[in-house]
C-alpha positions as MATLAB code, in Angstrom:
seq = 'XXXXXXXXXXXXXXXXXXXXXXXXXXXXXXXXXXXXXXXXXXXXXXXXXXXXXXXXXXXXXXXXXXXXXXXXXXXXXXXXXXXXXXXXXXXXXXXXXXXXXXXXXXXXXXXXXXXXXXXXXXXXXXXXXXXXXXXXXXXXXXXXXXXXXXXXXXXXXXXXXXXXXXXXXXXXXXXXXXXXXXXXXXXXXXXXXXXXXXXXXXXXXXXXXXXXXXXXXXXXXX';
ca = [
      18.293    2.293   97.086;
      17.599   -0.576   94.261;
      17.605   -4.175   95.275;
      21.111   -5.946   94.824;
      22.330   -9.715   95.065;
      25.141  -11.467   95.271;
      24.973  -14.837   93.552;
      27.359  -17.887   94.343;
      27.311  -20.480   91.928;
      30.383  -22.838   90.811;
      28.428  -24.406   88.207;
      27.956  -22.814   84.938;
      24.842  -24.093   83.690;
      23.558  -23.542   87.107;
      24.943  -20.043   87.772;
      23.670  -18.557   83.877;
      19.660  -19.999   84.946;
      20.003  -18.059   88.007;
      21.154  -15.155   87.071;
      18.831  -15.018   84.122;
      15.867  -15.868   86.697;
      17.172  -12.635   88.722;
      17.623  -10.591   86.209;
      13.985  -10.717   85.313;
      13.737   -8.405   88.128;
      14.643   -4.736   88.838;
      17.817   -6.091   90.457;
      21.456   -5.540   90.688;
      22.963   -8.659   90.287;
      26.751   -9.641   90.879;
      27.461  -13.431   89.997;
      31.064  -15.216   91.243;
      32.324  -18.972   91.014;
      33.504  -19.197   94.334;
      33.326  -17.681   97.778;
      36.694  -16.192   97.740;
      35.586  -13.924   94.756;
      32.027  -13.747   96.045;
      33.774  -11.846   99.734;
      35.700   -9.653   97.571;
      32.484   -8.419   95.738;
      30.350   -7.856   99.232;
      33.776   -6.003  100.472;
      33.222   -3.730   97.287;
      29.652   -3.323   97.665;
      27.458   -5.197  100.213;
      24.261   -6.678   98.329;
      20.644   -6.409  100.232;
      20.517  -10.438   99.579;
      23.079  -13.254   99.646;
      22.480  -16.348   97.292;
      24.968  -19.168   97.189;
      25.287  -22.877   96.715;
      26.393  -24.297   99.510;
      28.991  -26.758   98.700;
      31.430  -24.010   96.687;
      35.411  -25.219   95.066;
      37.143  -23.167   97.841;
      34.801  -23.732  100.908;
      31.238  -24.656  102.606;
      28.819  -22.154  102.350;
      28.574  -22.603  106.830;
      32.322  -22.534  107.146;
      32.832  -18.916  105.551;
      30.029  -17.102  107.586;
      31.998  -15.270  109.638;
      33.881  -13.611  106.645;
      30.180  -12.373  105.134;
      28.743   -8.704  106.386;
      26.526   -8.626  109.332;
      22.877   -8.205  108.733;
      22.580   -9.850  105.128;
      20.252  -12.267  104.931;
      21.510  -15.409  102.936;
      19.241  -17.923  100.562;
      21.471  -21.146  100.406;
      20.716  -23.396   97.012;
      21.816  -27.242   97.419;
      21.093  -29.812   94.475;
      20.160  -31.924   98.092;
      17.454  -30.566  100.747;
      17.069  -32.702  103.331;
      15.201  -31.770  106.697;
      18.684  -32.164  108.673;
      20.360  -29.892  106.262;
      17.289  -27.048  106.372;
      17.798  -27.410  110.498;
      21.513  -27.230  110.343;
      20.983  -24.105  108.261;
      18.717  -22.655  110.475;
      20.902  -23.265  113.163;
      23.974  -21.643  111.465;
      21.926  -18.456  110.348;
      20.784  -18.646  106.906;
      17.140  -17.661  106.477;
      16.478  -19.632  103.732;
      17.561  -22.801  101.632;
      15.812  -23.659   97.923;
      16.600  -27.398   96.082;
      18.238  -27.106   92.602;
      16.860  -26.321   89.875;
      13.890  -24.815   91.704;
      11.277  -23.217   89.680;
      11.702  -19.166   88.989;
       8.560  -18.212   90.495;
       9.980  -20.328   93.774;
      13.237  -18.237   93.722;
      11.428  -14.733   93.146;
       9.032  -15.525   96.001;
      12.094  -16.222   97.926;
      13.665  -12.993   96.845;
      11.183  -10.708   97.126;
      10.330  -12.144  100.879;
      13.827  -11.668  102.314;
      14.675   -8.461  100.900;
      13.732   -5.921  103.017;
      15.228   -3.258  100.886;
      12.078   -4.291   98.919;
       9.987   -2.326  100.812;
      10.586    1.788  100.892;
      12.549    3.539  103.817;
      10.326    6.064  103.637;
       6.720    6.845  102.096;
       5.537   10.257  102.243;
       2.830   10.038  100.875;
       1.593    6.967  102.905;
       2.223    9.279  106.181;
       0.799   12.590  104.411;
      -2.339    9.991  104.438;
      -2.131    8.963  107.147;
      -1.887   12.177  108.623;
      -4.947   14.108  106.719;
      -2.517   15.838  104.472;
      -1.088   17.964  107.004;
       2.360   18.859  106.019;
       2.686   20.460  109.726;
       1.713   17.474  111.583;
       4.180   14.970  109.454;
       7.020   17.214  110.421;
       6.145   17.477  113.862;
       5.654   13.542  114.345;
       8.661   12.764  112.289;
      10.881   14.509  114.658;
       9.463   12.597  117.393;
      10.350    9.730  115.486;
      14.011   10.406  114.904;
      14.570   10.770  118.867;
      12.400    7.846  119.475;
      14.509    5.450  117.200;
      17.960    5.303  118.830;
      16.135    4.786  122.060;
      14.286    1.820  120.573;
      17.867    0.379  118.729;
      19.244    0.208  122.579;
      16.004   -1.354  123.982;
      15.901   -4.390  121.721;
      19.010   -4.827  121.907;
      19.126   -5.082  125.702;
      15.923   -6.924  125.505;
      17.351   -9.638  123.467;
      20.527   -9.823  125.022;
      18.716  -10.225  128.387;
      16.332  -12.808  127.014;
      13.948  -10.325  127.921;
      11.003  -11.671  125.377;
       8.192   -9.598  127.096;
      10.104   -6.668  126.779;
      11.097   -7.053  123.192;
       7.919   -7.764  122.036;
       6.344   -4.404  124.068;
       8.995   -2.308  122.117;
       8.266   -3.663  118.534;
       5.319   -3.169  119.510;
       5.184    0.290  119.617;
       7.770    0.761  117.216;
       5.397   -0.924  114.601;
       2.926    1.640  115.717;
       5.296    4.285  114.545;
       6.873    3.173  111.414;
       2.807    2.566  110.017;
       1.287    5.928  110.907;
       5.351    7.574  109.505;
       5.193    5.482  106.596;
       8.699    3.512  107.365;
       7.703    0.139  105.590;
      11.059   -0.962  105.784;
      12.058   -0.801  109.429;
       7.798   -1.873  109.656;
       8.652   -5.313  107.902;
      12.052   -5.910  109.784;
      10.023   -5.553  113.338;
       7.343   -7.582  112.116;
       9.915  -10.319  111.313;
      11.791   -9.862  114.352;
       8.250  -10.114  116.269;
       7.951  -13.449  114.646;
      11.152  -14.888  114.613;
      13.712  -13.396  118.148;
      16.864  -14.758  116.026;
      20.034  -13.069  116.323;
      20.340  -12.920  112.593;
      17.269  -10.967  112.833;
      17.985   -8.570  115.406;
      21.631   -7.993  112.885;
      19.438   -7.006  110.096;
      16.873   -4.978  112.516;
      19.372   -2.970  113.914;
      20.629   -2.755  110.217;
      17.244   -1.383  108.957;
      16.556    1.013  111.891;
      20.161    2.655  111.226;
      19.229    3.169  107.499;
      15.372    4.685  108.059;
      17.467    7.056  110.722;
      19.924    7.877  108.812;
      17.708    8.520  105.803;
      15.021   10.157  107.859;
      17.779   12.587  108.924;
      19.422   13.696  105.589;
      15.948   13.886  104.535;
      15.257   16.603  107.042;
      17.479   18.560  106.759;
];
């Protein structure tokens, strides 16, 4: 599924040198003037990445987070980055925050490290490898996998909900074991960042990720 991003941006000058900065890379991008056009777009079509400014005509970027899809992760933009305003951000959710106008090798670093979608569901040939080329054994082990990833979706979940660190961290563990030796890069790089950072923003976009490599893994199989 190709990269998309939904771009925020009152200001014209501003919104145009994004955009044109995105577009540099194999990205679908949708671009609105406000947030009340910018929650009618995700409605239509949720993007893999969020970027807005956050001081928008109808709203503040914090104050309309609750009205954005689950899971997404969001890079704010501000023409003012302060340390206060990176912690309150932090606080409220959003992974990242860039100063205006930021260089475009700053925003496609930023891009290509919160988009998970960046990273394949599934690579074949990366497990076939893994594997010796043994067409027998992938099938074997990825039916393992499929049973084994509900399971793990429910464990975190308790884990974090029960503050449960220890026990989060032993089933990422051995998750992350799985998705390198299967070739799941995706769901790999969402338990690696959930290893690092126990956020519930994180564990929203984990559980995200694991329901798209299962779902995928299944119509795959079939």
């Amino acid at each position: 599924m190709k990269t998309s991003i939904l771009l925020i941006e009152d200001d014209d000058i501003s919104r145009l040198y994004l955009s044109e900065a995105i577009t540099l890379l194999d990205i679908e991008l949708t671009a609105c003037p406000d947030l009340t056009s910018g929650c009618m777009a995700m409605r239509t079509k949720p993007p893999s990445l969020i970027i807005s400014d956050l001081n928008l005509p109808d709203g503040g970027l914090l104050d309309m987070l609750a009205a954005f899809p689950s899971g997404i992760p969001i890079l704010a933009i501000s023409a003012e980055v302060t340390p206060a305003i990176r912690a309150r951000l932090a606080a409220g959710g959003i992974r990242d925050v860039l100063a205006k106008p930021m260089p475009v090798a700053e925003l496609h670093d930023a891009i290509h490290r919160l988009c998970g979608s960046a990273a394949e569901l599934w690579n074949q040939e990366k497990a076939l490898k893994a594997l010796g080329g043994s067409s027998a054994a992938l099938a074997s082990m990825r039916a393992m996998f499929i049973a084994e990833l509900p399971v793990a979706a429910y464990g975190i979940q308790a884990a974090f909900d029960a503050g449960d660190t220890k026990a989060l961290h032993h089933t990422l563990h051995k998750l992350k074991a799985s998705c390198g030796f299967l070739g799941a890069e995706r769901l790999l790089e969402a338990c690696r960042a959930l290893d690092q950072d126990r956020s519930a923003a994180l564990v929203s976009a984990f559980q995200t990720t694991l329901a798209d490599t299962l779902a995928f893994m299944v119509s795959s199989d079939d």
